[in-house]
N, C-alpha and C positions, 0 to 999 in steps of 0.2 A: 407353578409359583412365579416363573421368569414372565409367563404370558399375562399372568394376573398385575402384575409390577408396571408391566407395561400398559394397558391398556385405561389407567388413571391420569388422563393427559391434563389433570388441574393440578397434579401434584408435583407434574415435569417441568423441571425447571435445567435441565440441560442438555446438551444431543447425546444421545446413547445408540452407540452402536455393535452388532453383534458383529460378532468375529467367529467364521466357519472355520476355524483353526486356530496355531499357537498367536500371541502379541509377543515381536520380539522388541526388546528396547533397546537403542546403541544401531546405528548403521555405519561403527567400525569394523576391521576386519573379519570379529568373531560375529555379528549379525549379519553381513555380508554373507558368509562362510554357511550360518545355519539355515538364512535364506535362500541360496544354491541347493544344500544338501535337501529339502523340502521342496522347492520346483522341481526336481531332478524325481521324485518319487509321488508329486500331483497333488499335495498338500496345500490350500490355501494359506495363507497366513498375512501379516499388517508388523511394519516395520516401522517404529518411531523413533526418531532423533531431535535432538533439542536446538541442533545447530541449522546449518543452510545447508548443508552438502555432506556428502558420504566421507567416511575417515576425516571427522573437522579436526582431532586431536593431528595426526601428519599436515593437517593442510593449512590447519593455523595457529597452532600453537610448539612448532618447532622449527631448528634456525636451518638458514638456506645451507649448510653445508653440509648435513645430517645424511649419513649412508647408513644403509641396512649395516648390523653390525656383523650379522651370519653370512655366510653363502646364501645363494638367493631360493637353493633346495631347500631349505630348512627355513624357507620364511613363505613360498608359495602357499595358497588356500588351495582348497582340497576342487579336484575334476579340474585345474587349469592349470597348467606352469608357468612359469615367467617367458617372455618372447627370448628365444633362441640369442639376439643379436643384444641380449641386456647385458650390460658385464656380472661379474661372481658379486657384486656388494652394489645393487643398485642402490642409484640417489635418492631421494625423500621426493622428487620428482617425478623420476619411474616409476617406483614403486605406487604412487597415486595416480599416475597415467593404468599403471597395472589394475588396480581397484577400479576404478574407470570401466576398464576392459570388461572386468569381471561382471559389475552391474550389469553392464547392458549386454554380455554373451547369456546370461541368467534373468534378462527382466525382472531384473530388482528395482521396485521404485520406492524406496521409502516416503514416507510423510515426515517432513521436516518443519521444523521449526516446532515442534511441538513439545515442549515437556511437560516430562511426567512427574504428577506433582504426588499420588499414592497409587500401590495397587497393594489391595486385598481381597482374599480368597474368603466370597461367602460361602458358608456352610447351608447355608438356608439352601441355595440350589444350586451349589455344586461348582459356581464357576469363579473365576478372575475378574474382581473389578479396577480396570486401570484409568486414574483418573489423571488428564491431561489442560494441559493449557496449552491454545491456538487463538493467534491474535485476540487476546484479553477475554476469549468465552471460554467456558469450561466444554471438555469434551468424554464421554465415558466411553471405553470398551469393554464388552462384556465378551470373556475368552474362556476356552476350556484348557489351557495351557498358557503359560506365559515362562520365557525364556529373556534372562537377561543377561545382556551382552554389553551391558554400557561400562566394563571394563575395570583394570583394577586402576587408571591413571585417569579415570573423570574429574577427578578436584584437583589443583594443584596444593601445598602444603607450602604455609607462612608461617614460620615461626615469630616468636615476640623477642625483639630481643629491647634491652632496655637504650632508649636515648637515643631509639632508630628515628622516632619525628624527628630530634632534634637537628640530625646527619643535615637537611639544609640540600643536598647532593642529589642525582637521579637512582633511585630504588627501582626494582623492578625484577620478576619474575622470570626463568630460565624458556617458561611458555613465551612469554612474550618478546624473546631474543631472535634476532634475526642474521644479524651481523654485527661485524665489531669496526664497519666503517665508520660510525658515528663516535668511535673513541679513541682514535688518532692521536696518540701523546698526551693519552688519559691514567690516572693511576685508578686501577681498578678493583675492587675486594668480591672476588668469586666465593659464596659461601656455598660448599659442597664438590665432593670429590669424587663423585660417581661419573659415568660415563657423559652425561650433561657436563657436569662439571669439568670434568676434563677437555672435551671438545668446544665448550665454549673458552677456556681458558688459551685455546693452541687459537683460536679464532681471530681471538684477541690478538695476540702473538702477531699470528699473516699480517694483521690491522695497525701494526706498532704501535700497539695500546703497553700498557706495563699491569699486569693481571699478577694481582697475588691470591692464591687457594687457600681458604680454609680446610685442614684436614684435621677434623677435630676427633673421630676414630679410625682405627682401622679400616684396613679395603685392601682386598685382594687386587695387582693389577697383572695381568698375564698378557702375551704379547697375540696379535690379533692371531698371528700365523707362525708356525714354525717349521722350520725348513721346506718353508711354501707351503705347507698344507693346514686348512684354517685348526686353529686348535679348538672351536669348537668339535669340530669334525673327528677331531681326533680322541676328544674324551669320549663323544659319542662309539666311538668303535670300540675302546677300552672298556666301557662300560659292558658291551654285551657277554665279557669275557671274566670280568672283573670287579670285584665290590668297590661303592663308591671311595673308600678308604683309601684303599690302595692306588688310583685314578688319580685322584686328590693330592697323593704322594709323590705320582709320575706329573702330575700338570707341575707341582710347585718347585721339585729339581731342576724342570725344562724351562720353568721363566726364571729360576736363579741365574741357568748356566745363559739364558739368551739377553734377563734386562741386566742382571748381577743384581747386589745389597743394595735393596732400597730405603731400608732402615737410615742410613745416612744422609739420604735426601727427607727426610723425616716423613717417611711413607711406611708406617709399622702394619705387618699383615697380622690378622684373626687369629684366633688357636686353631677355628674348624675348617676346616678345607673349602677351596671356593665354588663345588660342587655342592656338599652336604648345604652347606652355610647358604647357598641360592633357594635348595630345595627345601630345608625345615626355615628359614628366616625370610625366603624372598628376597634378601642383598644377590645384587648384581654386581661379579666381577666385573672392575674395567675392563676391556679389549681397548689395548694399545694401539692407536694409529697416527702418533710423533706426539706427543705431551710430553713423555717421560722426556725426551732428548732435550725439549725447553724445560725444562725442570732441573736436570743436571745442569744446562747450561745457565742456568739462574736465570732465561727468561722468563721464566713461571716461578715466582716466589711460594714458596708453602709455608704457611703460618701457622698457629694455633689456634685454640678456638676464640670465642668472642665473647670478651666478659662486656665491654658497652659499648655507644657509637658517643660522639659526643659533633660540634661541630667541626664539619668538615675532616672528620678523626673519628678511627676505632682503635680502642684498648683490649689488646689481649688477654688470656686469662694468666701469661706469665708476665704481664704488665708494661710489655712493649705498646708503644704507641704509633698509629700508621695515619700518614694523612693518606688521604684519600679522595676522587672525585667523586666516583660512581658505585653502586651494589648492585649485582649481580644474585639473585640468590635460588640457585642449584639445588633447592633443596626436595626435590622429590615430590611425586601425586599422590592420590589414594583415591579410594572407590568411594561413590557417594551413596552405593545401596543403603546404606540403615535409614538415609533422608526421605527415601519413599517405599519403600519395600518394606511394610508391615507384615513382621514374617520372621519368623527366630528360630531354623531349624538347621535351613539349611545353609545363612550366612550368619559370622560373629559380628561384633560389635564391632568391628573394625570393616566390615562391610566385605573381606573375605568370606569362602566358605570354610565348613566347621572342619569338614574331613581335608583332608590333606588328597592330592593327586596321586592316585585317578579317580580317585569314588568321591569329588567333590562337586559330580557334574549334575547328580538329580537327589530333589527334595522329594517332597508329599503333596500332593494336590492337584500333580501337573507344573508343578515350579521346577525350570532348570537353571542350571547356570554356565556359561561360556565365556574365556578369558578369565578365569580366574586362576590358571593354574601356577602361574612366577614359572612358565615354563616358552613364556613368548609367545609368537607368530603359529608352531609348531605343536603347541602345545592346545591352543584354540581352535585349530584346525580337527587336532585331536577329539576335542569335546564335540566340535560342530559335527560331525558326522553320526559320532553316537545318539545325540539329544536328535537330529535329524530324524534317522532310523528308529530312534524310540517313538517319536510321536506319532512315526509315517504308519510304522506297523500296528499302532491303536486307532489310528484315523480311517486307514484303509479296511480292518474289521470291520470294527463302525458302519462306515460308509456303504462296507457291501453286506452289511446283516438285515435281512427284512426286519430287524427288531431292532432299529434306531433308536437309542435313546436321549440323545443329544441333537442339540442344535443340529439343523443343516439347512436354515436360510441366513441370511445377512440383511440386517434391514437398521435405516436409520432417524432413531426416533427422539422424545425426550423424555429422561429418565427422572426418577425420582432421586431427590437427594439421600 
């Protein structure tokens, strides 16, 4: 049927090409990662990304002062560790010097610039069609697997708020932040209180800008490290021991007795623990690395939430009024799978997958998924190797069965719409 498709070259109206293995999409860490685990086992495979260059989310849509927030154990990709001579939290620097490394110890060359504009899985013969745009032509791959790794933070999230035109002031996105040199005895309205938001607000700060936060719910904030040792690291070890309940119990004594009440600085934490509450919600505890100390010391204003803007002025929702130069708005990414992933099984409408971690990493068809799990760097790593090993051990069948029943040329032609 594939052969028969093709060989209608008045009907071909775009290049189609066959892929002797999966199409990964995303050439950040977790396509990185499943492209390793697949050269490492002799699997072919075709890597696309929409951007210029490998990890574009680290390399251009985050501010220059951005360190790994874990130990750098707990953020390396799988078959390499970090260089000996990094420190424990490398820079947003390293770490894409490290990706770097990685590419080219694993000849990984993805195809950049290219986005993917759908893939869907014909039933007619069996395979994946992922339909791309590269310099204004369409491009089609035709795979017997497809693995997407383009992440849960592909889009960034703009909320509406009302009389934002009118604000008159510089708006702009937490992606597109860089530094806070440009706001030198600026008043500034940071909306969002996550780890973005935090680090950009302390940024602010170094800058002698005047940063006030929106904290319009709850957030758990726990201190990077305790008694030196990272308190990730340290829930990680409680946990092998311990239900996450009780973990959750030991984490939030240890940042009472280390940050004290943060309730007074108007920083109210969650009912559910900021373990549980990562894992069924996806919120991200802060890790503390000097905010909170501008915070008590009123260098960091925390406010409420934001009932309008109006000019040069935002109105609170308890009817305080702020002037203001600039917005800042911290408010978080999301995944863009439902935009081209025709496919409703193994991800929801929110472009997560359905199952919850670990069994959220394979669909039906030959569809996986990587970096989806709200468990980071380690968590991708995770998936990468699995999805790897899955496809390696049906590929390598296949391949060595006198009784081939799949593709094994690669050739590029033009397909029918």
């Amino acid at each position: 049927m594939v052969q028969q498709a093709l060989e209608h070259g008045d009907l071909f109206s775009r290049r189609c090409i066959l892929v002797n293995g999966p199409v990964i999409v995303g050439a950040g860490p977790s396509g990185l990662a499943v492209g390793a685990g697949l050269k490492k086992q002799g699997v072919p495979f075709v890597i696309l990304d929409r951007a210029n260059c490998i990890a574009s989310l680290w390399q251009n849509k985050t501010y220059d002062r951005l360190k790994l927030h874990l130990p750098k154990q707990f953020c390396q990709l799988p078959f390499f560790p970090f260089p000996p001579n990094f420190p424990e939290y490398p820079s947003k620097y390293q770490f894409i010097e490290y990706l770097e490394s990685y590419a080219k110890k694993f000849e990984l060359s993805p195809r950049f610039n290219e986005s993917v504009q759908s893939a869907k899985y014909d039933e007619t013969c069996g395979l994946w069609r992922v339909r791309t745009i590269l310099n204004d032509s369409e491009v089609e791959y035709i795979c017997r697997w497809l693995v997407v790794a383009s992440g849960e933070n592909a889009e960034k999230m703009v909320p509406n708020f009302e009389g934002l035109e009118e604000f008159g002031g510089h708006v702009m996105h937490a992606c597109d932040y860089r530094s806070g040199e440009a706001y030198e005895g600026k008043k500034v309205l940071v909306v969002g209180c996550g780890n973005s938001g935090m680090e950009v607000s302390l940024d602010l700060c170094h800058h002698n800008a005047f940063p006030s936060m929106v904290v319009r719910s709850s957030v758990h904030v726990l201190p990077r490290e305790i008694s030196g040792k990272s308190t990730f690291e340290l829930a990680s070890s409680l946990m092998k021991w311990l239900p996450v309940t009780i973990v959750d119990k030991i984490l939030l004594i240890l940042a009472r007795c280390t940050l004290g009440n943060l309730e007074k600085y108007g920083i109210k934490r969650p009912s559910m623990g900021p373990i549980e509450l990562k894992n069924t919600h996806g919120k991200t505890p802060v890790l503390d690395i000097g905010a909170l100390q501008k915070i008590k010391t009123k260098k960091i204003q925390i406010v409420q939430g934001i009932k309008k803007f109006s000019r040069g002025c935002v109105e609170l929702v308890n009817g305080e009024n702020l002037e203001i130069d600039s917005v800042i708005l911290a408010t978080g990414y999301c995944s863009n799978v439902p935009s081209w992933l025709k496919e409703s099984d193994l991800f929801s409408k929110d472009g997560m997958p359905t199952a919850s971690f670990p069994d959220g990493w394979k669909g039906k068809s030959g569809l996986y998924a990587v970096g989806f799990t709200r468990r980071g760097l380690s968590g991708a790593s995770f998936d990468a190797v699995r999805v790897s090993q899955d496809i390696a051990k049906v590929w390598n069948q296949e391949t060595n069965s006198k009784t081939n029943h799949y593709v094994t040329i690669s050739c590029d032609r033009r397909c029918n719409k």
